[in-house]
C-alpha positions as CSV (number, residue, x, y, z in Angstrom):
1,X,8.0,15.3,-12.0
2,X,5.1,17.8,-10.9
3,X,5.6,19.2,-7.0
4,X,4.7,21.9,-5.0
5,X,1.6,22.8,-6.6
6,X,-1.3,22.3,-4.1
7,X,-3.5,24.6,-6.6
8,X,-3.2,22.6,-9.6
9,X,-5.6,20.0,-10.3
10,X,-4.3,17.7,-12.4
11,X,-6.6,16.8,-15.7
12,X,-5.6,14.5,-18.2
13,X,-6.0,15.3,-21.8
14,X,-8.7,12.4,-23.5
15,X,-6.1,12.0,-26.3
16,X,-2.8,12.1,-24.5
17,X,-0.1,9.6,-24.8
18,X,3.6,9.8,-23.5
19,X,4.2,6.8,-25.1
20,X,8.1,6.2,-23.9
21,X,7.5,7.6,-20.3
22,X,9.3,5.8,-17.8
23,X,8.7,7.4,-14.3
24,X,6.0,9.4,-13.4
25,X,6.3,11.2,-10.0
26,X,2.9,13.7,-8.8
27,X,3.4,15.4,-5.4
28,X,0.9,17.7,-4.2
29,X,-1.5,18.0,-6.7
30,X,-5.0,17.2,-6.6
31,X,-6.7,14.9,-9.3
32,X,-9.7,16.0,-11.2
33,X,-11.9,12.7,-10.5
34,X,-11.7,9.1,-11.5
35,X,-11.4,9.5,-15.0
36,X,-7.9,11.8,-15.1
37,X,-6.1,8.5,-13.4
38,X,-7.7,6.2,-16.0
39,X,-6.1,8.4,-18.5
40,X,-2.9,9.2,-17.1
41,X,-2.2,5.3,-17.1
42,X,-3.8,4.5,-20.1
43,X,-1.7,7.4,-21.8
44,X,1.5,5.9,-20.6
45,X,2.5,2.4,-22.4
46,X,5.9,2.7,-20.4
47,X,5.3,3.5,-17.7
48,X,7.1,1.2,-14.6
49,X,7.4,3.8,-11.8
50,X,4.4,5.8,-10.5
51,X,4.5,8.1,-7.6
52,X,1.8,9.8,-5.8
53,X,3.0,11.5,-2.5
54,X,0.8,14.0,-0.4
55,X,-1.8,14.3,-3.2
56,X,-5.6,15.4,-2.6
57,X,-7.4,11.9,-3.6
58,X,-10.7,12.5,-1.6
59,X,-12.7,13.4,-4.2
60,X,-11.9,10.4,-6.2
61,X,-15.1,7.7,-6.4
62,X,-12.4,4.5,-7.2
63,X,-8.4,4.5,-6.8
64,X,-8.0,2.0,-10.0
65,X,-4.3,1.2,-10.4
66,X,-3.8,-1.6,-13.2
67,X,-0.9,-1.5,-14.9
68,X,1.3,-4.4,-16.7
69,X,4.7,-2.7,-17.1
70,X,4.8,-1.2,-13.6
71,X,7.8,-2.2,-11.5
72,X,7.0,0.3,-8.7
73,X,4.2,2.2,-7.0
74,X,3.8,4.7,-4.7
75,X,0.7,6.0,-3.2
76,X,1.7,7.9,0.1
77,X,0.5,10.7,2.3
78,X,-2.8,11.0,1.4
79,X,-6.6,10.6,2.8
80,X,-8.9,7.9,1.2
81,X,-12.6,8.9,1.4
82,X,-14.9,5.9,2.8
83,X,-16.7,5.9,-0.2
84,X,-13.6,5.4,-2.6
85,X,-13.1,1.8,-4.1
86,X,-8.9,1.2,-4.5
87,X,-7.9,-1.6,-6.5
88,X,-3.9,-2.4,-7.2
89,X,-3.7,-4.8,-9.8
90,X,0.3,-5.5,-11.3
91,X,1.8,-8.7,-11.7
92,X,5.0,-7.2,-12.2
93,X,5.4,-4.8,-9.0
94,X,8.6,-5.5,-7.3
95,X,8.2,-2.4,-4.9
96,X,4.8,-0.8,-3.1
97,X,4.6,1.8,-0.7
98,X,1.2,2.3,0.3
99,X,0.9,4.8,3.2
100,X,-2.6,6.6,2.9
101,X,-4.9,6.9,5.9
102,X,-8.1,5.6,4.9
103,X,-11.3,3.7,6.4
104,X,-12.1,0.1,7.2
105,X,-15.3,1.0,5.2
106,X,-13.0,1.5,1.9
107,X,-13.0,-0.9,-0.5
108,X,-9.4,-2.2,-1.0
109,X,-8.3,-4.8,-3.1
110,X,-4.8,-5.8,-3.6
111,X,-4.5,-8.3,-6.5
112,X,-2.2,-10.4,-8.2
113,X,1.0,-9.1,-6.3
114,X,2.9,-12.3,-6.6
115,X,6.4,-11.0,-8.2
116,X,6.5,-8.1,-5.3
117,X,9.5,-8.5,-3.2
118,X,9.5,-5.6,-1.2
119,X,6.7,-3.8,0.6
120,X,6.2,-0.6,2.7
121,X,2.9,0.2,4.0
122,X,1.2,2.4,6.9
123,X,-1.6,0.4,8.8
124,X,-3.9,3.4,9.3
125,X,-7.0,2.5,9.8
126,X,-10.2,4.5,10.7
127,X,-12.9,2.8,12.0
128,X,-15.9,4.0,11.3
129,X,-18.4,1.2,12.3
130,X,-18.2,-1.1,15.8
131,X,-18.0,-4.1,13.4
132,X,-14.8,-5.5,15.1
133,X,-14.6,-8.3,13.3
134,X,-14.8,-6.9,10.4
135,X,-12.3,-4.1,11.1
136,X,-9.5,-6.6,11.8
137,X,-10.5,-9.1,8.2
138,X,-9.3,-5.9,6.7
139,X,-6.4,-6.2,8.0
140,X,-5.9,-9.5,7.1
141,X,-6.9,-8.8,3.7
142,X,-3.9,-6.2,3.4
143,X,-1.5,-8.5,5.2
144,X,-2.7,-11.7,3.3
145,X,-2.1,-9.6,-0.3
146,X,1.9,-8.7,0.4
147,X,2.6,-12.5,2.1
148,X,5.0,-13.0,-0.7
149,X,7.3,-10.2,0.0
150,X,11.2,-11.0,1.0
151,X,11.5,-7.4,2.8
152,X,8.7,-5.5,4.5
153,X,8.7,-2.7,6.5
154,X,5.4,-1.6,8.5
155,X,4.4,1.4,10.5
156,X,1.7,2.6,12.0
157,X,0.7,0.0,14.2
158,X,-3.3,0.3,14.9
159,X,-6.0,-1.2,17.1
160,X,-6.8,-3.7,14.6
161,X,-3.2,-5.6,13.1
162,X,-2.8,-5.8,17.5
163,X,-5.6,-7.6,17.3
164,X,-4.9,-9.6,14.6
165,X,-1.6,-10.7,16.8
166,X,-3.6,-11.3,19.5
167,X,-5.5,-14.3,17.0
168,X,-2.7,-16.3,15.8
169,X,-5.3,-17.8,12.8
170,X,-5.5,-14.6,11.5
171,X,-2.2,-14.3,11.2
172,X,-1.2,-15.3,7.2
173,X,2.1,-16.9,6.5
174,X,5.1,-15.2,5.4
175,X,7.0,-18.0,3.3
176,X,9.7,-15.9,1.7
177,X,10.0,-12.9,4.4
178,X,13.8,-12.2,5.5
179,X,13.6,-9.1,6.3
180,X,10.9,-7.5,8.9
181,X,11.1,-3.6,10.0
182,X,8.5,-2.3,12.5
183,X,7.8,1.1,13.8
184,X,7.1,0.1,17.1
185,X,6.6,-3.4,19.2
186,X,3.5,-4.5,20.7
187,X,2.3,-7.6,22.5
188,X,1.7,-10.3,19.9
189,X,4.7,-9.9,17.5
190,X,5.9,-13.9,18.7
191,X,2.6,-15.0,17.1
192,X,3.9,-13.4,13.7
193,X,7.6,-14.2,13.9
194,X,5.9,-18.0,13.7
195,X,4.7,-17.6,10.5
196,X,7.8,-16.0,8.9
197,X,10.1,-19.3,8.8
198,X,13.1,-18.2,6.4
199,X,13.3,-14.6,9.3
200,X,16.8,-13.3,8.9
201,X,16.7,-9.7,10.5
202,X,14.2,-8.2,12.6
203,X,14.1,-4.7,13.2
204,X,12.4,-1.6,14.6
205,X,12.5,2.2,13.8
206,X,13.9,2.3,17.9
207,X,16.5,-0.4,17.8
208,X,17.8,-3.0,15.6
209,X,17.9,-6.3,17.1
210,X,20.1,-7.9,14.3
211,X,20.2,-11.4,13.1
212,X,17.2,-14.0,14.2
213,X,17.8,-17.8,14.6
């Protein structure tokens, strides 16, 4: 675990290898640029549990998190520059929290997220352009890439995911989703609730409304 070090800027080693590492957990550091994340991940074999948390990752050109052993990723509290390309690529992850403010002009792709059961993510969007239409896809792009989840919890409701309710086609299905937490309820939420047909529990960071037929 590194913390509490806003000054330090993290830079990877070329030949380093923590070969048997099994959790990595990086809180308020700042990386060096795109090449001390390649080798952080490339240096650790293990690795199944990665934690970022209120790092400095503006500077970074491409966010590139592909990983085979990870079980659990964490990129949180953090600002994504327009220009920065993020891809999340683990077949394995059971558990992502992705909570970064960033813009619709990123580039974000979420791939191959089929075994992730649980997700937690902050819809933060800033829009940069008047492209609407666009602005919303991305949403759907996000929403689209964790539709396998059994438990998601989602916060910071924008512009865009209302609407996205507001166009029930936009809307993807949720075919294994039991569990659904919100921060807040806005007009629309029906149009989703139709797409989740295996709903348990629905619930919001206000109230807990309990068991759903």
């Amino acid at each position: 675990r590194l913390f509490n070090l806003p000054s330090l800027v993290l830079t990877i080693p070329t030949h380093s290898c923590l070969p048997n590492l099994k959790g990595f957990h990086l809180t308020f550091l700042k990386f060096s640029d795109d090449e001390s994340i390649r080798r952080l991940l490339s240096s650790c074999n293990s690795l199944e549990e990665l934690l970022v948390q209120s790092c400095e990752l503006s500077n970074l050109n491409k966010l590139s998190v592909c990983h085979p052993t990870f079980k659990r990723l964490t990129i949180s509290g953090g600002y994504i520059a327009p220009s920065c390309e993020v891809e999340i690529n683990i077949p394995n992850l059971v558990f992502f929290d992705f909570g970064c403010v960033y813009c619709t002009e990123t580039r974000l792709s979420l791939r191959n997220l089929n075994s992730l059961s649980e997700a937690c993510t902050y819809i933060g969007f800033i829009a940069m352009s008047s492209n609407y239409c666009n602005d919303t896809n991305s949403v759907f792009d996000v929403m689209r890439a964790l539709n396998c989840v059994q438990s998601f919890h989602l916060t910071g409701i924008c512009s865009e995911i209302q609407a996205m309710l507001q166009r029930p086609s936009l809307i993807p299905e949720f075919p294994n989703l039991t569990f659904l937490k919100m921060g807040t309820c806005n007009a629309g939420w029906e149009n989703m609730f139709v797409r989740c047909p295996c709903l348990e529990t629905l619930a919001s960071e206000l109230e807990d409304f309990g068991p759903v037929d």
